[in-house]
C-alpha positions in Angstrom: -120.5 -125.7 51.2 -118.8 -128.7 49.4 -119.0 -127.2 46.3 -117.1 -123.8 47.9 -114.5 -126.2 49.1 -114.0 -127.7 45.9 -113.6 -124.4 44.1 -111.6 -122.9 47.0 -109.2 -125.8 46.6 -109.4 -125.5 42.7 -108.3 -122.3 42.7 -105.4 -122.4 45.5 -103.9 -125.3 43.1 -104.5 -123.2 40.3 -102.6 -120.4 41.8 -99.6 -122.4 42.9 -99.5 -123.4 39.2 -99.2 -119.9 38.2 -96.7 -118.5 40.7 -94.2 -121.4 40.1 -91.0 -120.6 38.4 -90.9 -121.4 34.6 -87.7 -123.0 33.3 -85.6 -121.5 31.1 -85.6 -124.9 28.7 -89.1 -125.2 28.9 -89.4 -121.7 27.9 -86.8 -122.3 25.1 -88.9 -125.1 23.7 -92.3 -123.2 23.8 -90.2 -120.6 21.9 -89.0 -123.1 19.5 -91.9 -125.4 19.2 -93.8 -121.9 18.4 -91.6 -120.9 15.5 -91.5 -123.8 14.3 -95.3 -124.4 13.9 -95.4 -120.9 12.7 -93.0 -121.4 9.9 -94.6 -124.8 8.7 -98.1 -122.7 8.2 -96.5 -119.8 7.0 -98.1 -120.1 3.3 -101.5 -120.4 4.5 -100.9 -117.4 7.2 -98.7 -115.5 4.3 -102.1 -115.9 2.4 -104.1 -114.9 5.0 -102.7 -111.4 5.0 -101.6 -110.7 1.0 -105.3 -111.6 -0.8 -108.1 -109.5 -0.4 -110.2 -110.4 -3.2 -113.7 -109.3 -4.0 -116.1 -110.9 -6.3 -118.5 -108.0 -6.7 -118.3 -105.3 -9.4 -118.3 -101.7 -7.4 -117.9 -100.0 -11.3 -118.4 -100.7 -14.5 -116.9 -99.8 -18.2 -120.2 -99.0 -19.2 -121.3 -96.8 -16.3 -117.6 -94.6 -17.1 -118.4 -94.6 -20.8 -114.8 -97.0 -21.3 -115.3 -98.4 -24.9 -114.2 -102.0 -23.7 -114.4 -105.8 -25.1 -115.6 -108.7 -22.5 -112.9 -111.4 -22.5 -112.6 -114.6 -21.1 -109.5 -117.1 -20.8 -108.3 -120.4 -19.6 -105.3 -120.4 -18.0 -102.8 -123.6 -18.3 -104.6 -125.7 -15.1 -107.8 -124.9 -16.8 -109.2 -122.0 -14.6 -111.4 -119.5 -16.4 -110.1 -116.0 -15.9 -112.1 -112.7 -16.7 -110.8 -109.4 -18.0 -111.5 -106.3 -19.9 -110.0 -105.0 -23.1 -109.9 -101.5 -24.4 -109.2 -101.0 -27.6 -108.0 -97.7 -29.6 -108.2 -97.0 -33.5 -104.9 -97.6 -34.4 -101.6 -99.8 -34.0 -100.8 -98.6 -30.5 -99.1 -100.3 -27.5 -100.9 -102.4 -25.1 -100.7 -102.0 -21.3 -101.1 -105.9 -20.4 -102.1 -104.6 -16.1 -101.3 -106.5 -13.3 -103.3 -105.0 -10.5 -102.5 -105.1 -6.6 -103.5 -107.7 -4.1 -107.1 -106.0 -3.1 -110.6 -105.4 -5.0 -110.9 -106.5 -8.7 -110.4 -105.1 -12.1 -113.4 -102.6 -11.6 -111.4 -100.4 -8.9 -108.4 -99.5 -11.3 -110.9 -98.2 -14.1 -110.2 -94.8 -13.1 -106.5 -95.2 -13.9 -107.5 -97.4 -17.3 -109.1 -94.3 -18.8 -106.4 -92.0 -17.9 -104.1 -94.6 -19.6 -105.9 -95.0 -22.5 -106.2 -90.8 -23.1 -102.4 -91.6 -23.6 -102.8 -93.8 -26.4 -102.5 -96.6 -24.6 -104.3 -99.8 -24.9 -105.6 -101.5 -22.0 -105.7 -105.0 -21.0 -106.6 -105.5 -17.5 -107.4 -109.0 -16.1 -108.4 -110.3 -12.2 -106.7 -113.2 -10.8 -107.9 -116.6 -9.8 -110.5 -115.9 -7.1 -111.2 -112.1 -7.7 -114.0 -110.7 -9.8 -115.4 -113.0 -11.7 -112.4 -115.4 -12.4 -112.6 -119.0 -10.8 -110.2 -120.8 -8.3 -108.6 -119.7 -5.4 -105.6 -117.5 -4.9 -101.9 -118.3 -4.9 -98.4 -117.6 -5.8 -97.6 -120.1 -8.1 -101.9 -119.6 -9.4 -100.6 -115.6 -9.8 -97.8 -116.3 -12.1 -99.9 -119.1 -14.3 -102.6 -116.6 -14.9 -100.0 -113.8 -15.8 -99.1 -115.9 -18.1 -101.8 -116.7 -19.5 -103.3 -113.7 -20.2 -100.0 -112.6 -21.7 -100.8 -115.7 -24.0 -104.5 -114.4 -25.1 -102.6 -110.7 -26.1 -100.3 -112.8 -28.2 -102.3 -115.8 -29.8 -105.9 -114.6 -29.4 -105.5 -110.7 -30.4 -102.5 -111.0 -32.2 -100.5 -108.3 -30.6 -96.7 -108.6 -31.0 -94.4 -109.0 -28.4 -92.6 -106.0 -28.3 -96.1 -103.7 -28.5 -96.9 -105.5 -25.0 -95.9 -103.1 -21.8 -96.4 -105.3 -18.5 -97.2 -102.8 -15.8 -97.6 -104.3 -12.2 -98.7 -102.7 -9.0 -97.5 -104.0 -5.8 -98.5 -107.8 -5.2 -99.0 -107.0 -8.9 -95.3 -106.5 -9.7 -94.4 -110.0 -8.9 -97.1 -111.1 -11.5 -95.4 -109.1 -14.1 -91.7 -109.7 -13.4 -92.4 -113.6 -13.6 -94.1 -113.1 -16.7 -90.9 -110.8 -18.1 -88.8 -113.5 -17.1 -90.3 -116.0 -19.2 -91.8 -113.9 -22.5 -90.9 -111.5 -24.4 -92.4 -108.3 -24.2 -91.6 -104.4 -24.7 -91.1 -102.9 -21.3 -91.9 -103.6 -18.2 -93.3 -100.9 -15.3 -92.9 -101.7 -11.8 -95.0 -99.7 -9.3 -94.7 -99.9 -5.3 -93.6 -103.0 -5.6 -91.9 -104.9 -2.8 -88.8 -107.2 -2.2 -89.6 -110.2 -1.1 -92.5 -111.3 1.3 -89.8 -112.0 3.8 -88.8 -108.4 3.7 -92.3 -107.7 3.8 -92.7 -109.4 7.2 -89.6 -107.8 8.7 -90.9 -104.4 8.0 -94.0 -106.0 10.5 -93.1 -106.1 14.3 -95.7 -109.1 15.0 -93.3 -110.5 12.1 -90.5 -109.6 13.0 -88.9 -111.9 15.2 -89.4 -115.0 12.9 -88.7 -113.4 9.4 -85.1 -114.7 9.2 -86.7 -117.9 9.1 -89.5 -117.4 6.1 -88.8 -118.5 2.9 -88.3 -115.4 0.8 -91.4 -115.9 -1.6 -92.5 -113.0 -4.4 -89.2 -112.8 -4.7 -88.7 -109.6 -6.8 -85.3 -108.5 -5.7 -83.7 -111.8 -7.0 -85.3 -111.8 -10.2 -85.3 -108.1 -11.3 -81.7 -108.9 -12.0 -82.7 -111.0 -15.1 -84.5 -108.9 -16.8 -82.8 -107.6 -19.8 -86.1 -105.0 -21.2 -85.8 -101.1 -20.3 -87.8 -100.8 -16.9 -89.2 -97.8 -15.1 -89.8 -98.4 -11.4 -92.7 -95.7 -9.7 -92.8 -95.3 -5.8 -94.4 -93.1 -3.4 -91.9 -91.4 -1.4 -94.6 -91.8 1.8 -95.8 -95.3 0.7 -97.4 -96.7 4.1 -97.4 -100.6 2.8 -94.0 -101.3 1.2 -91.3 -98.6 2.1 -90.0 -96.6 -0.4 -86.8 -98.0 0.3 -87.7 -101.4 -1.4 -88.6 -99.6 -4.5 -84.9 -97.8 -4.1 -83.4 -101.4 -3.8 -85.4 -103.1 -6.9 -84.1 -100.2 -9.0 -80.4 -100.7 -7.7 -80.3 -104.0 -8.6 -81.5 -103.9 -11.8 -79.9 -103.5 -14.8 -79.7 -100.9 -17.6 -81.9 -99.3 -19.3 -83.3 -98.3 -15.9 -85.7 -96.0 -15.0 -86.9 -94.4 -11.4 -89.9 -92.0 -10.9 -90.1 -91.1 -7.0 -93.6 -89.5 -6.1 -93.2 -87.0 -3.5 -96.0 -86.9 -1.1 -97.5 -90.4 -2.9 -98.3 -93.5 -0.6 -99.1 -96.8 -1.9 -102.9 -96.5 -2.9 -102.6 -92.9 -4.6 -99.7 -92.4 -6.7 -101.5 -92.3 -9.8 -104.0 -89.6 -8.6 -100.7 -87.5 -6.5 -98.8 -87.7 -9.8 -101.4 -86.3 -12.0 -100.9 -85.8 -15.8 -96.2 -85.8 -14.9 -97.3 -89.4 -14.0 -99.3 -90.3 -17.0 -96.8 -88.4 -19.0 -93.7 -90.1 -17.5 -95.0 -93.4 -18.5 -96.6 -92.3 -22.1 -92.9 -91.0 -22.8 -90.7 -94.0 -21.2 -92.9 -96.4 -23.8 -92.3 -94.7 -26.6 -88.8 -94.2 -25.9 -88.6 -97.8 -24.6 -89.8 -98.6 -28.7 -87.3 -96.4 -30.8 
């Protein structure tokens, strides 16, 4: 009976608690002391939700009959990065490809041998933390290893700098617009890529109410001003991840030579398959153009 009493008593106190009034500047602060410890973790929850890595190979070069060359690279803070080059017979461009922000470098090998059936060399390469690369992701580790495997076309392979075409996909587009920014190179191609990640986490209502306050990292929309190359945006017109309408922006704001290839029915995971051989086509033709 005592130990009813005690729990009877418990939870009458307990109720009280619950059923009295909350002040407005207690509320205020919770609010406050919320966003604030939200903001100061941002980059680890920002993180959280942009890098989907995976270590494991799902398919292989060899098992799609890809003539390819192993490579391995350091990058400037000494990680060791893994990629795959494809080679042609011949003097032709190279496609240096930064892929999106999930999987590895064996999920786009589809779209690498449709590229290179355009007489277009391949090299594709997995950030810090995916595949078989070492380290762990980051923004600042994304735009060192960019550049470093820009540095392996040049000094390694001996490609010039105007026969290198930096294409980047989504998270991927950020990779290759820093790398624009800070080598010279051919062309660049920028497919469903987004704004900035602050954008990003307006366009998401658990985001929503404290994007104003979010650094804008990935900052594409600032930089794509800078770039001086010919450029050729691609972007699903029914992209589910980053609205088209970010794609629409990027290409406003950037400068001439400009180039914008909407994909009707496209989302952000298919355009390459949606577009079909107009897709291949429209990129074959912009990099040769982009070379006269």
């Amino acid at each position: 009976m005592e130990e009813q009493d005690c729990l009877n008593k418990f939870d009458r106190k307990f109720l009280r608690v619950l059923s009295m009034p909350i002040k407005w500047p207690y509320l205020i602060s919770l609010i406050l002391i919320m966003g604030i410890c939200f903001c100061l973790f941002y980059p680890r929850i920002e993180n959280f939700f942009i890098f989907f890595p995976q270590s494991a190979f799902d398919f292989t070069p060899e098992g799609m009959q890809l003539n390819h060359e192993e490579v391995y690279f350091l990058t400037e803070d000494g990680k060791k990065l893994h990629g795959w080059f494809f080679p042609l017979d011949g003097p032709f461009p190279v496609i240096l490809f930064c892929h999106g922000n999930a999987g590895n470098i064996s999920h786009r090998l589809d779209n690498v041998g449709l590229l290179l059936k355009k007489e277009l060399q391949v090299f594709i390469f997995d950030y810090r933390g995916y595949g078989k690369s070492s380290g762990r992701p980051s923004e600042k580790g994304l735009y060192t290893d960019g550049l470093a495997a820009y540095d392996y076309l040049i000094k390694e392979r001996h490609i010039p700098p105007d026969q290198v075409i930096i294409f980047g996909r989504s998270l991927g587009a950020a990779v290759a617009i820093e790398v624009a920014l800070q080598k010279e190179i051919g062309s660049i191609i920028i497919e469903s890529a987004f704004t900035s990640s602050r954008d990003m986490a307006r366009a998401i209502w658990l985001f929503r109410p404290f994007s104003y306050f979010l650094p804008a990292h990935y900052n594409n929309q600032k930089k794509i001003t800078d770039l001086d190359m010919p450029k050729l945006f691609i972007h699903g017109e029914r992209d589910e991840i980053v609205p088209f309408s970010m794609g629409q922006r990027l290409f406003e704001r950037a400068k001439a030579p400009k180039y914008f290839f909407p994909l009707k029915g496209a989302g952000h995971n298919d355009t390459f398959i949606l577009g079909g051989e107009k897709y291949f086509r429209t990129i074959a033709t912009f990099i040769k153009e982009a070379r006269i």
